[in-house]
N, CA, C and O of each residue as an XYZ file, in Angstrom:
744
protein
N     125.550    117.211    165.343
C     124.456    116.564    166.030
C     123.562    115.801    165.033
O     123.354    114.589    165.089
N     123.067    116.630    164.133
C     122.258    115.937    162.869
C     123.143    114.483    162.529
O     122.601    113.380    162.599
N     124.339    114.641    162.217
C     124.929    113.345    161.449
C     124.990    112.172    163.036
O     125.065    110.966    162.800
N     124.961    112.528    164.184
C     124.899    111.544    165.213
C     123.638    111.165    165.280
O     123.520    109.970    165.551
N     122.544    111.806    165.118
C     121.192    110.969    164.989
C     121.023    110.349    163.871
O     120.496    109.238    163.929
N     121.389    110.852    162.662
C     121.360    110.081    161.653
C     121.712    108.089    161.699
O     121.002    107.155    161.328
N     123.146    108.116    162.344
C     124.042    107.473    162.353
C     122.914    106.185    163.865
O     122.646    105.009    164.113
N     122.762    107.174    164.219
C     121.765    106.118    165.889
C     120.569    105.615    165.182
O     119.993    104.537    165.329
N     120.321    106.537    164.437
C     118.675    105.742    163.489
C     119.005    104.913    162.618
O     118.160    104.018    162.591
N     120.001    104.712    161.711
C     120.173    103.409    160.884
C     120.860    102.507    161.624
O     121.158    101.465    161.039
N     121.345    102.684    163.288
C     122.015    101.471    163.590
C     120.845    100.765    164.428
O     120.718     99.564    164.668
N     120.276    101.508    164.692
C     119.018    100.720    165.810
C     118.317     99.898    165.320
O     117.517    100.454    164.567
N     118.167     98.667    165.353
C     117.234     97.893    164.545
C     115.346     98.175    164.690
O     114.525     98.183    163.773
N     115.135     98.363    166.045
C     113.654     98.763    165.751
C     113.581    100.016    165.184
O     112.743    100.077    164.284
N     114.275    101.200    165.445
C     114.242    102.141    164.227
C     113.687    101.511    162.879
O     112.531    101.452    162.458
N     114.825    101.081    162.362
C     114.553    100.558    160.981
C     113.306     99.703    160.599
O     112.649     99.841    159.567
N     113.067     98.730    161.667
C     111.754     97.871    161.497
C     110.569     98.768    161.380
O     109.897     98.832    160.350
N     110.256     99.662    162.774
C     109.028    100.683    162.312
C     109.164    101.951    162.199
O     108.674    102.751    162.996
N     110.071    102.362    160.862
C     110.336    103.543    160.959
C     109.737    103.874    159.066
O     110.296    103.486    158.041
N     108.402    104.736    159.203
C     107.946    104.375    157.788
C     108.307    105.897    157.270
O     108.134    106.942    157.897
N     108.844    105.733    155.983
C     109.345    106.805    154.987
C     108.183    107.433    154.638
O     107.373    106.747    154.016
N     107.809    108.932    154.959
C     106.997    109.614    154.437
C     107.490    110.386    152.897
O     106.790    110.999    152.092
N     109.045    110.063    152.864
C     109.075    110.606    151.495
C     109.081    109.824    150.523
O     109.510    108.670    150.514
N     108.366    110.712    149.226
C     107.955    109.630    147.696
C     108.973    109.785    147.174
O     109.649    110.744    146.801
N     109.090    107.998    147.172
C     110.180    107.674    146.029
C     110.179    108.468    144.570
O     109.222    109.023    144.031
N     111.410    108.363    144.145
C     111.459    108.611    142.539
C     110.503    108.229    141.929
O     109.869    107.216    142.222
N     110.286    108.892    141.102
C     109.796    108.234    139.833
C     110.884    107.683    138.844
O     111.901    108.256    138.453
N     110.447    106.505    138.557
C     111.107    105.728    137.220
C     111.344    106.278    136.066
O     110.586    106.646    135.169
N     112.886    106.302    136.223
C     113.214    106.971    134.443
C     112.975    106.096    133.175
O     113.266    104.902    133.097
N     112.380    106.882    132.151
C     112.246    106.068    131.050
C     112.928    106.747    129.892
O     112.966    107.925    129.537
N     113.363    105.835    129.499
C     114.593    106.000    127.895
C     114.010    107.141    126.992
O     112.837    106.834    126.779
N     114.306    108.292    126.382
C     114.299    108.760    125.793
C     114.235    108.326    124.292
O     115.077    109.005    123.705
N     113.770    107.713    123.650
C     114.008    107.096    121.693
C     114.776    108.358    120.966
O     114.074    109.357    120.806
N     115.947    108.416    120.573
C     116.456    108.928    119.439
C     115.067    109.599    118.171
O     114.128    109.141    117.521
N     115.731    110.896    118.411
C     114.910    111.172    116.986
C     115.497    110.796    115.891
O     116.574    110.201    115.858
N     114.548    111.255    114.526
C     115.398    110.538    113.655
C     115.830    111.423    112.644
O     115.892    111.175    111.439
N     116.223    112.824    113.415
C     117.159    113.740    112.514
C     117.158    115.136    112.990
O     116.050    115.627    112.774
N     117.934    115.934    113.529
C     118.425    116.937    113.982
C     116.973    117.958    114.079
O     116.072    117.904    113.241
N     116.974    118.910    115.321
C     116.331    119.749    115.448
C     114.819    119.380    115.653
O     113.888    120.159    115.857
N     114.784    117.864    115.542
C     113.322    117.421    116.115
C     112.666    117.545    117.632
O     111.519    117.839    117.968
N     113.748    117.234    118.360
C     113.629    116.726    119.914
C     114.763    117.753    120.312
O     115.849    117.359    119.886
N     114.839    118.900    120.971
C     115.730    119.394    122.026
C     115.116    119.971    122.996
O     113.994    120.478    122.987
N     116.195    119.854    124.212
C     115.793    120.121    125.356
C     116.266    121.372    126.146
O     117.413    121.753    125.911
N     115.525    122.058    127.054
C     116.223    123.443    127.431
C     116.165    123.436    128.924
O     115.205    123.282    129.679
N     117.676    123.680    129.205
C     117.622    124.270    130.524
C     118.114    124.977    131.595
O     119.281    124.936    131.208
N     118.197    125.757    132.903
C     118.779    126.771    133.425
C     120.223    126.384    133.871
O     120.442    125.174    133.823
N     121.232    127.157    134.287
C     122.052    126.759    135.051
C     122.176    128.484    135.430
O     122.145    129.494    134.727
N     122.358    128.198    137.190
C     122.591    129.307    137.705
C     121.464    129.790    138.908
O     120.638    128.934    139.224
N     121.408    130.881    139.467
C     122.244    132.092    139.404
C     123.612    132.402    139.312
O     124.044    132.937    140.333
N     124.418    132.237    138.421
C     125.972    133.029    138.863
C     126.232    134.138    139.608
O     125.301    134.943    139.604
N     127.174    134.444    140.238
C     127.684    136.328    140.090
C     127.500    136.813    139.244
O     127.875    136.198    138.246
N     126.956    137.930    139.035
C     126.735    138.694    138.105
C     127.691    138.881    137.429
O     128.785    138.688    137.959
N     127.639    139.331    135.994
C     129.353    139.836    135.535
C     128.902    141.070    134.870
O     127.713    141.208    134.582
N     129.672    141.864    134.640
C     129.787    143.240    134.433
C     128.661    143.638    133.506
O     128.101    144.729    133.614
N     128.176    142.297    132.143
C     127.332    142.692    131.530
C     125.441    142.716    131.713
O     124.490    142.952    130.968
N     125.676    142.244    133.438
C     124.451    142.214    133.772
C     123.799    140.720    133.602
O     122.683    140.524    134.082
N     124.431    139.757    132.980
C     124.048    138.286    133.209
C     124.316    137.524    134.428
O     125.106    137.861    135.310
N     123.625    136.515    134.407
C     123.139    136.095    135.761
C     123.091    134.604    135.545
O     123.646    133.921    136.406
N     122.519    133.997    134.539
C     122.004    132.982    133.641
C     122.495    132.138    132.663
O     123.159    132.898    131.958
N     122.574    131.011    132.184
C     122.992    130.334    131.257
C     121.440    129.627    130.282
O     121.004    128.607    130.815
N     120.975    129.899    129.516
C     119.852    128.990    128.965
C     120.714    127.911    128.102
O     121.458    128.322    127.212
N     120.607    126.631    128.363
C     121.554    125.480    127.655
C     120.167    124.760    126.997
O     119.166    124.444    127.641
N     120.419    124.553    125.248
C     119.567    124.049    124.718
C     120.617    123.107    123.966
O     121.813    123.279    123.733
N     119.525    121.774    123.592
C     120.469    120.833    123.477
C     119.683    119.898    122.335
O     118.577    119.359    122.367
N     120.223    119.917    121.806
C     119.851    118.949    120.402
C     119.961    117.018    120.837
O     120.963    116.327    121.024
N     118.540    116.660    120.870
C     118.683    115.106    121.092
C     119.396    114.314    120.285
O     119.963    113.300    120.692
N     119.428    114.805    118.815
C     119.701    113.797    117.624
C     121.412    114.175    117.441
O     122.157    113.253    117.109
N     121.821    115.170    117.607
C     123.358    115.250    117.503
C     123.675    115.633    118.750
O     124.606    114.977    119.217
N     123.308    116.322    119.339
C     123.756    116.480    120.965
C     124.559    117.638    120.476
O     125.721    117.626    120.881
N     124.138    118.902    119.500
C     124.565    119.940    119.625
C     124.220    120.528    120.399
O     123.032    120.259    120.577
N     124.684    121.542    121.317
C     124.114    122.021    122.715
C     124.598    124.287    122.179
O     125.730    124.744    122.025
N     123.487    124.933    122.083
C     124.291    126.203    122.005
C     123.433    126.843    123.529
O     122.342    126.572    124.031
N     124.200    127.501    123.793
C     124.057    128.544    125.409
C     124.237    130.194    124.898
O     124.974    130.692    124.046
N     123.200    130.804    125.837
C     122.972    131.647    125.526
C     123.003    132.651    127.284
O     121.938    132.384    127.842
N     123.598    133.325    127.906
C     123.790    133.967    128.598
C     122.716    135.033    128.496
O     122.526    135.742    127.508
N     121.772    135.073    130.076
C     120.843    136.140    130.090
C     121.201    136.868    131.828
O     121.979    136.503    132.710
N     120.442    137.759    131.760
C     120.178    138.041    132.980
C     119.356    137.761    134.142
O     119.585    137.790    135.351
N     118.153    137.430    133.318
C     117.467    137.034    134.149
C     116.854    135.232    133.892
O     117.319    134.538    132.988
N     115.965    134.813    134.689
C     115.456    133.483    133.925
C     114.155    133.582    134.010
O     113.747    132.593    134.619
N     113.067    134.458    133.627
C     111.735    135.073    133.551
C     111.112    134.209    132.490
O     111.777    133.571    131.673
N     110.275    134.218    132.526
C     108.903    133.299    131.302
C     109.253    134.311    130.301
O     109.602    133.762    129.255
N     109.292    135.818    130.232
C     109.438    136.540    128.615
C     110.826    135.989    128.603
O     110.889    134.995    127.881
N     112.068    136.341    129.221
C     113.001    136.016    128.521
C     113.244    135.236    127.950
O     113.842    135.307    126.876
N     112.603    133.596    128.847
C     112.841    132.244    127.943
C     112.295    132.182    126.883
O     112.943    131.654    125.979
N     111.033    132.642    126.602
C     110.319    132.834    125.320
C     110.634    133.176    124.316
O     110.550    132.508    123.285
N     111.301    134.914    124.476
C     112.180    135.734    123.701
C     113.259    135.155    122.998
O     113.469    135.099    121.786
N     114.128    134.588    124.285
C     115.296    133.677    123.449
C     115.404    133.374    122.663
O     115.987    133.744    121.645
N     114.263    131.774    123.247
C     113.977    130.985    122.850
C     113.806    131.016    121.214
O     114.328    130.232    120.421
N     112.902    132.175    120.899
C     112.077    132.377    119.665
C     113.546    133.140    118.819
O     114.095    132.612    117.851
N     113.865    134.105    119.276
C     114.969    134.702    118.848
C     116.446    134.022    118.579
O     117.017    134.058    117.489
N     116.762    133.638    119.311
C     117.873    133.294    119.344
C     118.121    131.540    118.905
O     119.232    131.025    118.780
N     117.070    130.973    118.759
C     117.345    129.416    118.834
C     116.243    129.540    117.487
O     116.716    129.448    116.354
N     114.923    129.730    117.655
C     113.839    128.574    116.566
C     114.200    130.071    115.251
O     114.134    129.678    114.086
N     114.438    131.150    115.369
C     114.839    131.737    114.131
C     116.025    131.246    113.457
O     116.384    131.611    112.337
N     116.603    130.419    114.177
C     118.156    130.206    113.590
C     117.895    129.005    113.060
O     118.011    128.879    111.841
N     117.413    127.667    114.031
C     117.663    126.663    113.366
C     115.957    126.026    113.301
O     115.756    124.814    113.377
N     115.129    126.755    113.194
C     113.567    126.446    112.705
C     113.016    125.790    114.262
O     113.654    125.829    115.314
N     111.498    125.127    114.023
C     110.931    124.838    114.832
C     111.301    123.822    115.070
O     111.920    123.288    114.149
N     111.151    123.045    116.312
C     111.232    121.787    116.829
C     110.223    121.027    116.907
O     109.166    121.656    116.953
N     110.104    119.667    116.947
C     108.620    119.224    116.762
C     107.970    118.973    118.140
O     106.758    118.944    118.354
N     109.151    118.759    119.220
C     108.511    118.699    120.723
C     110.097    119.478    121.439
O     111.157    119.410    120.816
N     110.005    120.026    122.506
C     110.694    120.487    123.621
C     110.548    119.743    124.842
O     109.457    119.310    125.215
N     111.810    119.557    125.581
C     112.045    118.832    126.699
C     112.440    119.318    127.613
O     113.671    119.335    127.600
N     111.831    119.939    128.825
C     112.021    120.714    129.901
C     111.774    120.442    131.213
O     110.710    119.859    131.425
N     112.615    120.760    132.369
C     111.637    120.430    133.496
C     110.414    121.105    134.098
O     109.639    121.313    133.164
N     109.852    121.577    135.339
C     108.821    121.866    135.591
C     108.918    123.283    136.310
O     108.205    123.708    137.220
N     110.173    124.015    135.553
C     110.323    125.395    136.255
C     109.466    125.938    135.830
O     108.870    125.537    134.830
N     109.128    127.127    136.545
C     107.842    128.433    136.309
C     108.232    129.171    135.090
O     107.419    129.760    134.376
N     109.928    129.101    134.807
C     110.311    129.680    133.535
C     109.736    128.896    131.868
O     109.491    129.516    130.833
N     109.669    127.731    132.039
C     109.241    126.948    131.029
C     107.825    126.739    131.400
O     107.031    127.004    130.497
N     107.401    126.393    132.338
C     105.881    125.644    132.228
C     104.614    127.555    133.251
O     104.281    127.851    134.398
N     104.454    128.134    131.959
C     103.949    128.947    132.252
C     102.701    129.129    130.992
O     102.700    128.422    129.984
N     101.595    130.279    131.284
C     100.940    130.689    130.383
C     101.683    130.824    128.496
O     101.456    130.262    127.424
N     102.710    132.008    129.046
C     103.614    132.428    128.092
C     103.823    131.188    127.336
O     103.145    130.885    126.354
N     104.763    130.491    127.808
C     105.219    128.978    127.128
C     104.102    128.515    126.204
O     104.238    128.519    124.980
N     103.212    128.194    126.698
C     101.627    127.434    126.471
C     101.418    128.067    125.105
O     101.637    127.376    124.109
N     101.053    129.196    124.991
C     100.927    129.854    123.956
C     101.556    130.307    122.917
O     101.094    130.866    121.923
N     102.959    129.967    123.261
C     104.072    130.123    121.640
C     104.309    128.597    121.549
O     105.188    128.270    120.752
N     103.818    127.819    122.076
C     104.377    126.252    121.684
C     102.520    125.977    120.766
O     102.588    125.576    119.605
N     101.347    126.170    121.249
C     100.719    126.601    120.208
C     100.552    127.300    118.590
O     100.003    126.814    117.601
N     101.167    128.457    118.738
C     101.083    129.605    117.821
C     102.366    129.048    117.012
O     102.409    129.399    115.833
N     103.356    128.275    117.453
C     104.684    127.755    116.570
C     104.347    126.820    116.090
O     104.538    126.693    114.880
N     103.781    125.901    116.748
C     103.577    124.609    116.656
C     104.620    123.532    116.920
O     105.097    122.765    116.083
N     104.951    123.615    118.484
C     105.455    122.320    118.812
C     104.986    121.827    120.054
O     104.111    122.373    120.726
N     105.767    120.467    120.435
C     104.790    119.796    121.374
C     106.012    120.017    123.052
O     107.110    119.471    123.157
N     105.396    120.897    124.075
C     106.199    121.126    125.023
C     106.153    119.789    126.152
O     105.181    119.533    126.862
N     107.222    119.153    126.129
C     107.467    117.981    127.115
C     107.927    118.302    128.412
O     109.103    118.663    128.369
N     107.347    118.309    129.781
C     107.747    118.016    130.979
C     109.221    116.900    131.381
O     109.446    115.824    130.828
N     109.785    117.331    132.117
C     110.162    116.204    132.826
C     110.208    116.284    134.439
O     110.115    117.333    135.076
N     110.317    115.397    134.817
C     110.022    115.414    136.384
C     111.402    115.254    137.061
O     111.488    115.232    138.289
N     136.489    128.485    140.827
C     137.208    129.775    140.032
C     136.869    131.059    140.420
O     136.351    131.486    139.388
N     136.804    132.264    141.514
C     136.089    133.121    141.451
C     136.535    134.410    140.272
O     137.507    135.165    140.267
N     135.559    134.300    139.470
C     135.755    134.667    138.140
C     133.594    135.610    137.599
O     132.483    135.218    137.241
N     134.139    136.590    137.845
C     132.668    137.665    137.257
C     132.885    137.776    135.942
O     132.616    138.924    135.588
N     133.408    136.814    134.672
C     133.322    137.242    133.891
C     132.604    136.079    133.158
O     132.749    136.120    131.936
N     132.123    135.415    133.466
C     131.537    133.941    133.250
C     131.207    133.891    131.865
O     131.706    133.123    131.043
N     130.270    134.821    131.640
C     129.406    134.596    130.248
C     130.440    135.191    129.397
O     129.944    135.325    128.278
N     131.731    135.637    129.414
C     132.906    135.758    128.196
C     133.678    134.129    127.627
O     134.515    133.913    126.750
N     133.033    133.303    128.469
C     133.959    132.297    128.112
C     133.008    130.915    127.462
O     133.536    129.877    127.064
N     131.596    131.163    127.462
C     130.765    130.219    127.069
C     131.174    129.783    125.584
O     131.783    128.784    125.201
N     130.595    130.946    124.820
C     131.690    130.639    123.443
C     132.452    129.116    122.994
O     131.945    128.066    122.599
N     134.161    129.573    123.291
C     134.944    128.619    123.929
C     134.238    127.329    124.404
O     133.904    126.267    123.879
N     134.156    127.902    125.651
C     133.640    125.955    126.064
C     132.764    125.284    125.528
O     132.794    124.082    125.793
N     131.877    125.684    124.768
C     130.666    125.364    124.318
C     131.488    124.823    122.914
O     131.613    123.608    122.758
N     131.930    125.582    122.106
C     132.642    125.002    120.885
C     133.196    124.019    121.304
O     132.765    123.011    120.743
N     134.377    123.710    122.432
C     135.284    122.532    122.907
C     134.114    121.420    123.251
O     134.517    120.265    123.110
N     133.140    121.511    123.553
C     132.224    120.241    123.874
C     131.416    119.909    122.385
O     131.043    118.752    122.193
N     131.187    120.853    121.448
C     130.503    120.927    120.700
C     131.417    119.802    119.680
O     130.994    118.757    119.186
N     132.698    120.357    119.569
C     133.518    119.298    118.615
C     134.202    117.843    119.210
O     134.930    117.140    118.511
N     133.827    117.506    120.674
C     134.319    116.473    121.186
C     133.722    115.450    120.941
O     132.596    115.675    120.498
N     134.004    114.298    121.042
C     133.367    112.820    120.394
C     132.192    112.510    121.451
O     132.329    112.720    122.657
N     131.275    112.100    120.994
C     130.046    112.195    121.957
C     130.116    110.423    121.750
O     130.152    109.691    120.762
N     130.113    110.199    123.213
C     129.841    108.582    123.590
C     129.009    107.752    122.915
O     129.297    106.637    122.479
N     127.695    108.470    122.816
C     126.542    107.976    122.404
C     126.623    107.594    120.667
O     126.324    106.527    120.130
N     127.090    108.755    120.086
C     126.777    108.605    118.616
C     128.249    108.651    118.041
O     128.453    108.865    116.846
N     129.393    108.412    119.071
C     130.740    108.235    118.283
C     131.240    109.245    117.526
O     132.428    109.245    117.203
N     130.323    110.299    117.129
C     131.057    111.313    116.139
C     130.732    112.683    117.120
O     130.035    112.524    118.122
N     131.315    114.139    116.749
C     131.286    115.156    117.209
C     130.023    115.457    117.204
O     129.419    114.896    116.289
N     129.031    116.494    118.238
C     127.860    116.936    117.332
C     128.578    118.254    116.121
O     127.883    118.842    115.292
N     129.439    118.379    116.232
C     129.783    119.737    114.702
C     129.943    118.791    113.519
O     129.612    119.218    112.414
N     130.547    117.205    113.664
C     130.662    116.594    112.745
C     128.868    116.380    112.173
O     128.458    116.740    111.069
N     128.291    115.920    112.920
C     126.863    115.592    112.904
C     125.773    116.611    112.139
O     124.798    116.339    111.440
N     126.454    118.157    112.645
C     125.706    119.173    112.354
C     125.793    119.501    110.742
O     125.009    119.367    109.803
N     127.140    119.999    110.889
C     127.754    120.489    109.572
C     128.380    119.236    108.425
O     128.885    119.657    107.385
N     128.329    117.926    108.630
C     129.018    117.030    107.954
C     130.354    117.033    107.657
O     130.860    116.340    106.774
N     130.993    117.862    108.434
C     132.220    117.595    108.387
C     133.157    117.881    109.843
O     132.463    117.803    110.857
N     134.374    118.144    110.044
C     135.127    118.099    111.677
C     134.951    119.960    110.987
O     134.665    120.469    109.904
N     135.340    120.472    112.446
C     135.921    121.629    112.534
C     137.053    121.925    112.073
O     137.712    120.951    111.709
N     137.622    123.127    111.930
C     139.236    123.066    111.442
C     139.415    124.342    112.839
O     138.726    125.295    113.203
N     140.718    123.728    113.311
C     140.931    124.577    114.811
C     142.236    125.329    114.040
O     142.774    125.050    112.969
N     142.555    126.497    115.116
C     143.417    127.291    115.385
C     144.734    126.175    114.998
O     145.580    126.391    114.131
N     144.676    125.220    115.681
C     146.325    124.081    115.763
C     146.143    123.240    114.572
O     147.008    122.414    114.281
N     144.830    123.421    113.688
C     145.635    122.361    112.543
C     146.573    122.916    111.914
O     146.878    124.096    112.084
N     147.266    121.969    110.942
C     148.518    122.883    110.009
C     147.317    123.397    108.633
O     146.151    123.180    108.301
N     148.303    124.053    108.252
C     147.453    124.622    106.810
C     147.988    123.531    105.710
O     149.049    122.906    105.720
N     146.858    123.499    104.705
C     146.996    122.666    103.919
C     148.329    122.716    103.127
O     148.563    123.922    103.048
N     149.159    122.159    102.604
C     149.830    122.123    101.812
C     150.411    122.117     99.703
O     151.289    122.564     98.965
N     149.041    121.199     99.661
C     148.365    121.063     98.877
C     147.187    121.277     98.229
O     146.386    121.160     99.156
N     146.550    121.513     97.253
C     145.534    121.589     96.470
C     145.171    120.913     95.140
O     145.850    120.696     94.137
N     143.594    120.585     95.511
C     143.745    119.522     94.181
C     141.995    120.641     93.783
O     140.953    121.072     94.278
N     142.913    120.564     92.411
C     141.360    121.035     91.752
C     141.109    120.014     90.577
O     141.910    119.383     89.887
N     139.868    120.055     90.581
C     139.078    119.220     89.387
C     138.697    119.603     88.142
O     138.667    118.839     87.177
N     138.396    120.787     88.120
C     138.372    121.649     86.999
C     138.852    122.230     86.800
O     138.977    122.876     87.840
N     139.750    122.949     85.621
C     140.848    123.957     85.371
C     140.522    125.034     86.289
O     141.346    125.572     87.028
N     138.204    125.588     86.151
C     138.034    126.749     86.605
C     138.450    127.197     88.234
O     138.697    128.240     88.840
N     138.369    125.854     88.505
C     138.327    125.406     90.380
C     139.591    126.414     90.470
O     140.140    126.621     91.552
């Protein structure tokens, strides 16, 4: 029934003549500028609820590096203002330091008291924006590495090339054959 009124209201022409949209348009996207070197600009965000899987996760937190487009995920249970915080602090800015701004949307998990006050006390600048398988969070790992070493459109090289300055070495390369040393001690 819905898709037959639908279908009678865009064919009717006075429909269309006085028929005024109470809903607000988009807002206009604006370009993001490249930072100008890793770990300046990344952005964080949810995916989920999943099925639960055995270890009690629920959650994916996906944080994502603007300048190489390294992306690491972190499987939680819940998506709460402490946990993102916790993570956040734990698992991401102890590893690879502070960021100078964060890019998030306008969930209650990011834009809370909590938030407010470790993007203070750290010092960075928090930016707005406007298979049935229970074992989910065993396989992030994996996929996350396979995207991590794939050629990124934007900047032509891997973000692992980007990160680490060099490619990955996978399971399927061959082993070297050769060795060259430079110094006897090498």
């Amino acid at each position: 029934m819905k898709q037959s009124i639908i279908q009678h209201i865009q064919s009717c022409l006075p429909c269309q003549q006085h028929n005024i949209s109470h809903t607000k348009k988009a807002g206009r996207l604006n370009p993001i500028p490249t930072p100008e070197g890793p770990f300046q600009l990344i952005s964080i965000d949810y995916c989920g609820p999943f099925k639960p899987t055995p270890r009690g996760n629920q959650y994916v937190l996906c944080i994502t590096d603007y300048f190489t487009r390294w992306m690491t995920v972190i499987a939680l249970p819940d998506c709460s203002a402490q946990t993102t915080a916790q993570t956040l602090f734990n698992d991401y800015i102890c590893q690879y330091g502070v960021p100078l701004a964060i890019l998030s949307d306008q969930g209650t998990h990011f834009k809370n008291q909590l938030m407010e006050s470790i993007a203070k006390l750290i010092g960075y600048n928090h930016i707005f924006s406007n298979l049935e398988g229970n074992n989910w969070d065993e396989f992030l790992s994996p996929v996350i590495f396979t995207y991590n070493i794939g050629i990124h459109a934007t900047t032509n090289y891997s973000s692992f090339q980007l990160q680490f300055g060099r490619e990955s070495r996978l399971p399927t390369d061959e082993p070297s054959s050769s060795f060259t040393f430079n110094k006897p001690n090498d």
